[in-house]
C-alpha positions as a printed Julia matrix, in Angstrom:
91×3 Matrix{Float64}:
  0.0    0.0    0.0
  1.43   3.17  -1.27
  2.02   6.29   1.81
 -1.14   8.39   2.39
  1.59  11.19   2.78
  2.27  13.69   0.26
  6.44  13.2   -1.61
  7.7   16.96   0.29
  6.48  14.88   3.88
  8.38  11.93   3.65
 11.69  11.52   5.83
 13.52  10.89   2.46
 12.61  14.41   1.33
 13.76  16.23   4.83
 17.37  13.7    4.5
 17.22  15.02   1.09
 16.71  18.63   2.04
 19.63  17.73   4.57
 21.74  17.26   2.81
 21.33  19.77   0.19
 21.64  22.59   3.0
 24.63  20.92   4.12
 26.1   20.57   0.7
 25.78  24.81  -0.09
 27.2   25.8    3.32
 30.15  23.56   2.28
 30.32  25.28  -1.49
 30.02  28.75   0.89
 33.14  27.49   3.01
 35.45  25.94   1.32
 36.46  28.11  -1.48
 38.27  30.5    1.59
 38.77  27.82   4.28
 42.02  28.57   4.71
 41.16  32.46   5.51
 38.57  32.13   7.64
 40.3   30.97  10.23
 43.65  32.88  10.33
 44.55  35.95  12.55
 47.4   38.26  12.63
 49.66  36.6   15.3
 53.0   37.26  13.19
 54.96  40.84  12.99
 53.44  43.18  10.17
 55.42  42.22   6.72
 56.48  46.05   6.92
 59.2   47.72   9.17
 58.99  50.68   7.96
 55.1   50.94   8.37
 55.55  49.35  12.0
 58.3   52.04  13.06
 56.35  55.13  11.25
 52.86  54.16  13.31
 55.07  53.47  16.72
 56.93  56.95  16.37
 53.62  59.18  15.39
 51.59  57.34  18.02
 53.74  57.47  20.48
 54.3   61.41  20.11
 50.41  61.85  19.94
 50.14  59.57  23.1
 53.0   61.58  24.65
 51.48  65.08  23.86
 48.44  63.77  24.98
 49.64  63.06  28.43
 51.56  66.38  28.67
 48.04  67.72  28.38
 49.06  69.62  24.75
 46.27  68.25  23.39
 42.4   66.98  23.99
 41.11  63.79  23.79
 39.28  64.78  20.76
 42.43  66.5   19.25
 44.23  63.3   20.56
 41.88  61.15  17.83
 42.14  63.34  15.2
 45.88  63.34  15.35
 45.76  59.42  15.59
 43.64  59.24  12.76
 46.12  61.53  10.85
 49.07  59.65  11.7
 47.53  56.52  10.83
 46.97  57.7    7.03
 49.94  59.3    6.58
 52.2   55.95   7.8
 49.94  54.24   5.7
 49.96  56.78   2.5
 54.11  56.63   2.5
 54.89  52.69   3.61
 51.76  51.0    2.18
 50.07  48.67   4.04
């Protein structure tokens, strides 16, 4: 006797449907599986970039603590420093 049960009911349909979702999070993944999961834990590939950003930084940090400049002055000049370093060394 045949199932009373319409095809889209049947537990083969919902394995089916299974394993289709399955199957496109897997073609989502695996194209960049090796990038999903990395962080920066080495040194930046760029000395040059690392020493411009520590020396601008640290003489907004220090001017900031000799009370030269505000907090909000402070972030601007961050900011600044940030895209110059970045504008002359890449990165």
């Amino acid at each position: 006797m045949a199932d009373p049960r319409p095809l889209l009911d049947r537990p083969i349909a919902r394995v089916v449907a299974l394993l289709l979702f399955a199957g496109m999070v897997a073609a989502l993944l695996l194209p960049d599986w090796d990038g999903l999961f990395t962080y920066g834990s080495g040194p930046p590939a760029n000395p040059d970039l690392t020493r411009c950003l520590d020396k601008r930084l640290g003489d907004v940090r220090q001017m900031q603590a000799d009370g030269t400049i505000t907090d909000a002055q402070a972030s601007q000049f961050r900011e600044r420093a940030q895209n110059y370093c970045h504008s002359r060394f890449g990165g």
